[in-house]
C-alpha positions in Angstrom: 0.0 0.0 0.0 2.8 2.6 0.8 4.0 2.4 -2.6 0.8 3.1 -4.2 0.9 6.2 -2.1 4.1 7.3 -3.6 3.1 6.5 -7.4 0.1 8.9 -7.0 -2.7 6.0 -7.5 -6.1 6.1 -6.2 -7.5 3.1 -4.0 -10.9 2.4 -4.4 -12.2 -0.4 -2.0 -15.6 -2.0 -2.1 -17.2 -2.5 1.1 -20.3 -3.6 0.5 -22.0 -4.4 3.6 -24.4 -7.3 2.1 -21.3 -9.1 1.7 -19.3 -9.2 4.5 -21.7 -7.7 7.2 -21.8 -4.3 8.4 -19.9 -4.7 11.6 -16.7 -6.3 9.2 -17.4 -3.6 7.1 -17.1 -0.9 9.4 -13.8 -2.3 10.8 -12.1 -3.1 7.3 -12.9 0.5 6.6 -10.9 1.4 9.8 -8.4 -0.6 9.0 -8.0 0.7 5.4 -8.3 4.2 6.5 -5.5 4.1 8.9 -3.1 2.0 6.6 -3.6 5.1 4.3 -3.1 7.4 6.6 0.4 5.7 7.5 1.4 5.4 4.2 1.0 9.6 3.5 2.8 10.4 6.4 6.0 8.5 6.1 5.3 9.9 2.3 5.4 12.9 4.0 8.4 12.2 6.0 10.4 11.1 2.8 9.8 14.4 1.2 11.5 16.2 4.4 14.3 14.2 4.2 14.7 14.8 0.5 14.7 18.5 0.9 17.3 18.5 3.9 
């Protein structure tokens, strides 16, 4: 996932509830949002380095 981050790809995810239930839904969502989150930052971190 981090290295989609750096390529500048979009990440759709299909969370349909119907399939997995709403409570494993909800929590893969989590999940997914966080991992995202993680991967921008040390992105983020990266780009500070760079400019040092």
């Amino acid at each position: 996932m981090e290295k989609d981050a750096f390529v500048k790809k979009i990440l759709l995810i299909d969370l349909s509830k119907g399939t997995i239930g709403e409570t494993n839904a909800k929590m893969l969502g989590v999940l997914f949002t966080t991992k995202v989150y993680l991967a921008a930052l040390s992105r983020a971190d990266v780009s500070t380095k760079n400019n040092n």
